[in-house]
N, C-alpha and C positions, 0 to 999 in steps of 0.2 A: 295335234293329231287326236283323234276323238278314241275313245277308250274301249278297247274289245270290250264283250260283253262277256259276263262270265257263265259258267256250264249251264248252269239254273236259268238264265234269261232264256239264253239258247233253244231250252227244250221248252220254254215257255211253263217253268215249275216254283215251288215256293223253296227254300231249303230245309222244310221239315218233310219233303216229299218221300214217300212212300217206296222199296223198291220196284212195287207194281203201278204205281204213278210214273215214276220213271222208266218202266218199260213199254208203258202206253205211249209216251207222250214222244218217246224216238222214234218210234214206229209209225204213227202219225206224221210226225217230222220228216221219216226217210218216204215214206212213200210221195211225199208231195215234193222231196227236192231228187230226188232219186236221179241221178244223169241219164237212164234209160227214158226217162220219161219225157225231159225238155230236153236234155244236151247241150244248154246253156252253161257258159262257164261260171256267172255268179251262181246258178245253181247246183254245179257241180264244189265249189270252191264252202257253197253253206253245207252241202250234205257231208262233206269233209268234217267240218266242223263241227256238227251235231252228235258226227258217228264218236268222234275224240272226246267231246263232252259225256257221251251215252260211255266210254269205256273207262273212263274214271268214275261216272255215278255210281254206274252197277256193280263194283268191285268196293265193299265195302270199306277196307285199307286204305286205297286211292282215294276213295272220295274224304274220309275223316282226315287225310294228310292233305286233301286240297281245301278244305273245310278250312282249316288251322290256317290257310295263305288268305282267307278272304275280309275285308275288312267289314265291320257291325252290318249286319244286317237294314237294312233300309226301307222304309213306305213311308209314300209321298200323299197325301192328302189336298195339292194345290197350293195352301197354306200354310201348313201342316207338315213334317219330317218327322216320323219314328223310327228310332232304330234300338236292335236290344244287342247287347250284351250277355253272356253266359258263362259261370263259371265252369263249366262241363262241355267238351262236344260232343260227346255221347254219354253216355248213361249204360256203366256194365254190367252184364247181365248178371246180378250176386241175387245172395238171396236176404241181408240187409237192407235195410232202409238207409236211402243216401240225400245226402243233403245237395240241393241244386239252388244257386242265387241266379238273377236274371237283373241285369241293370238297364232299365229302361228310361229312353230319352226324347223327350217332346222337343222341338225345336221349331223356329219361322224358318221359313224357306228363304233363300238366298235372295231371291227377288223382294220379296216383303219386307225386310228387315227394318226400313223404318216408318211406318206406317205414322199417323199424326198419334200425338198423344192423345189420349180420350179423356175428357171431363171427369171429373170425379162428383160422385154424388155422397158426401162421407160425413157421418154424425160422429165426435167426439162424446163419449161419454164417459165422465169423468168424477170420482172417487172424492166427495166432500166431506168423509166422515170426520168425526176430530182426530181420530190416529193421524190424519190428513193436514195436521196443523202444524207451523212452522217453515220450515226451508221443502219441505215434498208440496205444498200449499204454490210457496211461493216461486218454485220452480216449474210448476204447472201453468201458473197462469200466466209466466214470463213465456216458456213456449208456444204455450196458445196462445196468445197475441201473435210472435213470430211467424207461425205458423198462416194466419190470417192473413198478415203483410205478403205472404209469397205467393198465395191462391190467384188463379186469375182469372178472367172474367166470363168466363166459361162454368168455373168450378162452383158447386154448389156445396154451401159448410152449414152443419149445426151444429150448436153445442147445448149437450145434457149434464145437467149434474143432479148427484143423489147423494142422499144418507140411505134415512130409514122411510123417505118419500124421494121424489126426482121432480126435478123441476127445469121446464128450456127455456134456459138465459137467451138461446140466438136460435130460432127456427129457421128451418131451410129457407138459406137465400143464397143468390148469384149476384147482388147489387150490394157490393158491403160498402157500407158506410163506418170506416174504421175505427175515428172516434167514438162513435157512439158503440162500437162493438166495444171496442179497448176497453172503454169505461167499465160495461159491465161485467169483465172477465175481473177488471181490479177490482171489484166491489165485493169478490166471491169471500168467503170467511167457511173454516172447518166450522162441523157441529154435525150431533147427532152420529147414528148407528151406521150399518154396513147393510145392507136391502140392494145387493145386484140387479135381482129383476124389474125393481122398480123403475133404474134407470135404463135400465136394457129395455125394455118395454116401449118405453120413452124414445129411445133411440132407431126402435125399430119402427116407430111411428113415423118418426121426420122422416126416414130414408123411405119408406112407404111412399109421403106424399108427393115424393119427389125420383120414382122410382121411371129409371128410363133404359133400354134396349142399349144405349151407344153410349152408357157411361158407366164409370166402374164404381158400382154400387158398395160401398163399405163402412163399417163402425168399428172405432176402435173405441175398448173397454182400457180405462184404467185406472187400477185399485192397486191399492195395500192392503187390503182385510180379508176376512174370511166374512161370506153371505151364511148365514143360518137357516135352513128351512125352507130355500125357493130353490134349491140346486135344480130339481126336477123341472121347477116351472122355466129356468134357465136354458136348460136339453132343449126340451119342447120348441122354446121358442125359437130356439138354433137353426134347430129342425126346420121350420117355418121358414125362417130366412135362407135357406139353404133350396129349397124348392123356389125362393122369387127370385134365386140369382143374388143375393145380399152375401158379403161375406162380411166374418168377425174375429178382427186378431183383439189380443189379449194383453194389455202391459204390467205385468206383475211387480211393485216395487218393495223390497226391502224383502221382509224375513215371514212376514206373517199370512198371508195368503195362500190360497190354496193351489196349489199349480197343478195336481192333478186335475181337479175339476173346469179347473181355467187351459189347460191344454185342450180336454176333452170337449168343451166347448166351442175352443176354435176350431177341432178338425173335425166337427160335422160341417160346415159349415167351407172349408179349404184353407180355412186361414191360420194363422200363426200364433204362440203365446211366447212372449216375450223377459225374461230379468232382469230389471232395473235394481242395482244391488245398491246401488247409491244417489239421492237427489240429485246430484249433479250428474249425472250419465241420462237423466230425463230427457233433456235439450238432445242428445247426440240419435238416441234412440228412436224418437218422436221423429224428428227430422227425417231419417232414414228410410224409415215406417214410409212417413210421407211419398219421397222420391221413388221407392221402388211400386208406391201405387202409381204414379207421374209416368212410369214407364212402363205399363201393362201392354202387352199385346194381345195375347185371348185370354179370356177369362172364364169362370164358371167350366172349369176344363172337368169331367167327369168319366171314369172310367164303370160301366155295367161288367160285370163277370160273371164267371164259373168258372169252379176248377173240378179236375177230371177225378174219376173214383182211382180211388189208392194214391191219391197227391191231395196233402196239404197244405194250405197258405198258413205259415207260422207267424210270420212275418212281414212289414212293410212301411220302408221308411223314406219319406219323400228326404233329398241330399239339395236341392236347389230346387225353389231362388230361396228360399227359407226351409231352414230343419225342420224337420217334425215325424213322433211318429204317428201311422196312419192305422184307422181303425181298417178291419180286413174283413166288411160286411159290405155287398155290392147294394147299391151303386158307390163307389169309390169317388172322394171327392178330393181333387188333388192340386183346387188353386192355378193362380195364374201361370202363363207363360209371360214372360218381362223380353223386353225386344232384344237385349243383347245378353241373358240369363237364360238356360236352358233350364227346362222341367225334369228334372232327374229324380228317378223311382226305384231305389233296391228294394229288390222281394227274394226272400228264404220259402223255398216248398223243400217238403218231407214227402219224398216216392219211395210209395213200397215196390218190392221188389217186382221186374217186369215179369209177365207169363213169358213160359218158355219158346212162344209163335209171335210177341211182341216186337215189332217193327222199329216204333217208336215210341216213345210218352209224350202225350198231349198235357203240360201243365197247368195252361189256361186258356183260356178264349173268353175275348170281350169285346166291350164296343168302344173306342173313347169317342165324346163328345167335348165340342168348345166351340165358344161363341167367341168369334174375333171382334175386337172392338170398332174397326175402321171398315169390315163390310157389314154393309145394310145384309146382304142373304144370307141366310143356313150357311156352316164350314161343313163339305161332308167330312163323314164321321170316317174313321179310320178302325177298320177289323182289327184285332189282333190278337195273331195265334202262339202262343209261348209254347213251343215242344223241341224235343232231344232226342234224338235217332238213340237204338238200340245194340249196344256193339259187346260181342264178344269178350273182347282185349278187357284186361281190370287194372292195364299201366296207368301210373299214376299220370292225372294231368293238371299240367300250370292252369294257371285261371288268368286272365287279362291282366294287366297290370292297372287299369284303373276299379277292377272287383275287386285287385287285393286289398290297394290304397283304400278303399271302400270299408271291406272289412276289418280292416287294420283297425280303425277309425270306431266303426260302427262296437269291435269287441268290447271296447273302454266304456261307452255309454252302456252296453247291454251289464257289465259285470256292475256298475252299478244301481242297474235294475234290479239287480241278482242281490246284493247286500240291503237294499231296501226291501224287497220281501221279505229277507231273511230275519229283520230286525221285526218287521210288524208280526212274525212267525215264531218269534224269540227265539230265533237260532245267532245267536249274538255273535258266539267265535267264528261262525263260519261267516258270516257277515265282517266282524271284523278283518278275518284272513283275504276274503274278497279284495277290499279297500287296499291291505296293504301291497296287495296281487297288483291292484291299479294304479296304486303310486308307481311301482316299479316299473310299469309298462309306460305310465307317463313321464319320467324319469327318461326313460329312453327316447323319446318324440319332444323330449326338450321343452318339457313345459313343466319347471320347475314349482312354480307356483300353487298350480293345481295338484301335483303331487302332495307338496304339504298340506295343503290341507285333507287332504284324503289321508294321510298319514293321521294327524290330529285327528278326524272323525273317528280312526280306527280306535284311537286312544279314548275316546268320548266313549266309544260303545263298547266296549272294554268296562268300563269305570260306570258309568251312567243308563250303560243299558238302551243305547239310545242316541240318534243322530242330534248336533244341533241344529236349528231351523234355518241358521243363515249357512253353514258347511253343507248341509245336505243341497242348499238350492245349488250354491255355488259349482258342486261337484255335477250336480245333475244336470244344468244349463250349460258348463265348462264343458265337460266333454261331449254334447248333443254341438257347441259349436264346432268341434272340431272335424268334423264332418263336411264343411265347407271347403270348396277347394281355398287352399293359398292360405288356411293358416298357420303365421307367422308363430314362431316360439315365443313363450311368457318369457317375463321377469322372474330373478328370483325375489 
């Protein structure tokens, strides 16, 4: 039996609609189904329906209680499903500023969901320095060979490697020839400095000459060091790639590396930075990397914006198909959708308090944009309007239960944002007190593990003034994973 339709369709409205949208749009509705007019029974039976719909919209109470029964909000784009979530159904009229989240979700449409996998066009660039020497050397090149063996004949690989120059052992090709690739991956030896843009440069090249519409354009960086002196040319060329449709994650291994500047590089761009705390977690990483490009379904997915005067965008953090936080300057670049991984988007705005003739609050409006990989034409683009009706009432309201799960989650990672400024700000106790705030919240979500060492960091900056570099990753990458659905409790 096909599914009434709810008040909102009915009067043909959005649900941030207007009281005076919804007194147009019944009015409209009644004159055209009115029984005076035809005396048709389905048209007496819809005018029914609209008038029932029209007396719960326009009654403020009624409709914020029929609000609450409706499930996420929904636009279809053909290809394309968005739906948002809201910690708030209204917004009361105080004279504070109040905190509003909005959990937003890109999704394939039920029809699409398995589209062919799309070729990959993807440059490895990979970290030769001498820091590079030993078991991180040689768990590099064991991957990438693996990696090689699994490509297929579709996919097009290169591989770059740098110090303090770069140099491509394997320029784009689609015809591997494996021994002779093999050979030259085993031939590779550490030596020399740390020059990211060198090989970046380098990488952005090969994916250049090989840059195609229907494949999923991507480089992965992977370093141990810190770059000296090219950060900027880094940005820049991010930047570049980011307008050709190139994406670029990041595999950070060990202690020494900069993960700021290597997150920040991946999210102009939409893509991901990664922790590799140990050689042997290379292999698992690498691999993973791999399969979720193997499963793309749109890419280059981009959100344009603006948000409304007296609302801020504080915050913004993509939860799927990979963490990360997002920078909150439009155009918004927000990475793939993966075929059976939704794109999920929490965002924090700060609303100042409504005028007293305020309706609604309008939080944001934008455009998203994404290029599906299996159609040849345009995806049209999907509007979208993030706004909270304006209510009275200041009772307190639940928030969804996948916003709270969100927040839950999201709190751990942010309080250790909070102790890391704190530390570069030499406010050490409060920093300390932070951490041990987060052991005990980790502690509670069962993830034994991570709480010690945040426990022990606490005791480092205490004593030391000062995180150490492999606790501070650990803590900082540990709870940014947790953020994905379905994590499992640690070890102790």
């Amino acid at each position: 039996m096909p599914e009434k339709p709810d008040h909102y369709t009915l009067l043909g409205l959005q649900r941030d609609a207007s009281p005076e949208e919804i007194r147009q749009a019944y009015f409209s509705a009644a004159r055209r189904l009115h029984p005076d007019k035809s005396g048709s029974v389905q048209d007496t039976e819809g005018f029914l329906e609209i008038q029932a719909a029209y007396e719960v919209l326009n009654n403020p109470k009624k409709r914020a209680k029929y609000n609450a029964t409706l499930p996420p909000d929904k636009i279809e784009s053909g290809l394309i499903r968005q739906k948002t979530l809201y910690s708030r159904q209204s917004i009361p009229r105080m004279k504070e500023p109040q905190l509003v989240y909005a959990l937003i979700e890109f999704l394939a449409t039920s029809e699409s969901k398995v589209p062919p996998a799309p070729p990959l066009n993807l440059c490895l660039v990979l970290d030769r320095s001498t820091s590079m020497q030993g078991q991180n050397m040689d768990m590099v090149k064991a991957t990438t060979i693996q990696l090689l063996r699994l490509l297929r004949n579709s996919d097009t690989i290169s591989v770059v490697v740098f110090s303090d120059r770069a140099e491509t052992i394997i320029p784009a090709t689609h015809n591997i020839e494996l021994k002779k690739l093999e050979a030259r991956i085993q031939m590779l030896k550490a030596s020399g400095g740390t020059e990211i843009f060198q090989g970046l440069e380098s990488g952005y090249n090969e994916i250049r000459g090989g840059l195609k519409e229907s494949h999923v354009n991507h480089i992965i960086l992977l370093t141990d060091g810190r770059t000296y002196g090219d950060e900027e040319n880094c940005l820049e060329l991010a930047g570049k790639a980011a307008e050709a449709g190139i994406g670029i994650s990041g595999l950070g291994i060990g202690d020494e590396w900069n993960d700021d500047f290597l997150d920040k590089l991946a999210s102009l761009t939409g893509g991901s930075s990664l922790y590799v705390s140990r050689p042997q977690d290379i292999q698992h990483v690498l691999i993973e990397k791999f399969n979720k490009l193997w499963q793309v379904y749109a890419k280059e997915s981009t959100l344009e914006f603006k948000v409304s005067e007296g609302v801020d965008l504080r915050y913004a953090f993509r939860l799927q198909p990979e963490v990360g936080l997002l920078p909150i300057e439009s155009p918004l670049r927000l990475g793939p959708i993966l075929k059976d991984i939704d794109l999920k988007i929490l965002m924090e705005f700060m609303v100042q308090a409504p005028g007293s003739q305020a309706e609604k609050v309008r939080l944001l409006e934008g455009e998203f944009k994404v290029s599906v990989s299996s159609q040849s034409e345009p995806v049209q683009s999907i509007l979208l309007r993030l706004s909270r009706p304006v209510a009275d009432s200041t009772k307190f309201q639940t928030p969804p239960e996948e916003i709270l799960r969100a927040l839950s989650h999201l709190s751990l990672y942010r309080l250790q944002e909070q102790a890391r400024r704190e530390v570069a700000a030499g406010k050490y106790e409060q920093a300390s007190r932070h951490l041990q705030r987060l052991a005990t919240h980790l502690l509670e979500q069962g993830q034994r593990g991570l709480a010690r060492t945040a426990l022990l960091e606490a005791e480092n900056i205490q004593r030391k003034k000062k995180f150490t570099r492999e606790g501070e990753k650990h803590i900082k990458y540990g709870t940014r994973a947790l953020l994905l659905s379905g994590q499992e409790e640690d070890q102790p």
